[in-house]
C-alpha positions in Angstrom: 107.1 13.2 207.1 108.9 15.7 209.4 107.6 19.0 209.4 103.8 17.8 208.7 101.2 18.1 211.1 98.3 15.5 211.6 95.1 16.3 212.5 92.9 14.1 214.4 90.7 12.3 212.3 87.3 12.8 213.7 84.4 9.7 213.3 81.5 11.8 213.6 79.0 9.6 212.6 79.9 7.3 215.3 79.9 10.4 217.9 76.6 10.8 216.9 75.6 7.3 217.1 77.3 7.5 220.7 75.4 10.6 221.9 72.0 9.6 220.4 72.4 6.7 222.9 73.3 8.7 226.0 70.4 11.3 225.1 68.0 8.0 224.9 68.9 5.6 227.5 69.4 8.6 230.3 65.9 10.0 228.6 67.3 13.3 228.0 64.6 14.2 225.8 61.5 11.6 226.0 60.6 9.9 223.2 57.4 11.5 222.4 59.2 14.9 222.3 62.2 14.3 219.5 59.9 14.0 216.5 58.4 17.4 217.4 61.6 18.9 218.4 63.4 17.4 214.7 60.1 18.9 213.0 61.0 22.4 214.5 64.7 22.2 213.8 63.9 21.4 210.0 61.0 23.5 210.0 62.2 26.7 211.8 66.2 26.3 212.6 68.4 25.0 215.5 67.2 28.3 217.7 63.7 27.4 217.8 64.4 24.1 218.4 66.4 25.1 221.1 63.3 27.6 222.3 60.8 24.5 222.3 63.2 21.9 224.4 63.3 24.8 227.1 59.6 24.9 226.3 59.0 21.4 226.8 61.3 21.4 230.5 58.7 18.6 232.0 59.5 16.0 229.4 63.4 17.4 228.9 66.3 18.5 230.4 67.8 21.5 228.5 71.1 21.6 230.8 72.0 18.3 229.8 71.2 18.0 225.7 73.0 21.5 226.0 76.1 19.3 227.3 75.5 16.7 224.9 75.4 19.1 221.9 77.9 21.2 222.9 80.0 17.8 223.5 79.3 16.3 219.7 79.8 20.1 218.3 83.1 20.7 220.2 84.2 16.8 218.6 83.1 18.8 215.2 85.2 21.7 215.8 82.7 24.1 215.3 81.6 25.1 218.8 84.6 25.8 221.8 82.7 25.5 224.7 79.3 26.8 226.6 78.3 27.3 230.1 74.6 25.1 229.9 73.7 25.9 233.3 71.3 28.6 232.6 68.6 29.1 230.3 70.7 32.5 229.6 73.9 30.7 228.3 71.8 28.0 226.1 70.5 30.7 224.7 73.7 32.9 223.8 75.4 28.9 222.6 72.8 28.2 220.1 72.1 32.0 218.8 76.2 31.6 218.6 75.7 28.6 216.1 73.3 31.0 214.0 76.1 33.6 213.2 78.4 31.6 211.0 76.2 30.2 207.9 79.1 27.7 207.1 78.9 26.2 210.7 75.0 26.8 210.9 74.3 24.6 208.0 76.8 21.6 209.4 75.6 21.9 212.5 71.6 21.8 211.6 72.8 18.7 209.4 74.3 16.7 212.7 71.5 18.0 214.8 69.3 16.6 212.3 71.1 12.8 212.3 70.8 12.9 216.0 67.5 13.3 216.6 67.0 10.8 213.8 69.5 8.1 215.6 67.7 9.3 218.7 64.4 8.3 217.6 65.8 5.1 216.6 67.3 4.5 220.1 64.2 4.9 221.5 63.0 2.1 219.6 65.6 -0.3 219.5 65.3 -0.1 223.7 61.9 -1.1 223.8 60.9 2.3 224.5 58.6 3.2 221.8 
């Protein structure tokens, strides 16, 4: 075994599961919005959906599902890091995501689960 190098296994379906529920219980994104922002993302791609959550400021907070998407890309290894403080560097972090079609398609398949577990979280809190 000497010389080998282990990677980190990563659980990313319980990442998701784990983000889904901080993006629902701190009501990152209210409930009414995630359908329409998963139709958008299947629909038109992640950088539209990340044109209609800036949209939709009044019922979400861009800054933070930035942080939460940058937080369950970086545990996938396809993202390093992004500065989601303004509507500038959101924008340069998703278009980012666009230029690599391996790490586009992977990361529009995770997006997808999580606003699916989202959704889910909503209603298993009472909230929809």
């Amino acid at each position: 075994m000497e010389g080998i190098v282990m990677e980190q296994v990563i659980n990313l379906e319980h990442k998701i599961a784990e983000i889904s529920f901080m993006i629902a219980n701190e009501e990152i994104i209210d409930k009414n919005i995630v359908d329409k922002a998963l139709g958008v993302l299947v629909n038109d791609g992640i950088y539209a959906m990340w044109l209609f959550i800036e949209e939709k400021k009044s019922k979400a907070n861009p800054e933070e599902f930035c942080k939460k998407i940058e937080e369950l890309l970086k545990e996938a290894r396809l993202v390093d890091s992004c500065n989601c403080s303004t509507v500038e560097s959101r924008g340069k972090f998703f278009k980012q995501l666009t230029e690599d079609l391996n790490k586009l398609i992977l990361a529009r398949q995770i997006l997808e689960k999580l606003f699916i577990y989202v959704r889910h979280q909503y209603k298993a809190l009472g909230e929809d």
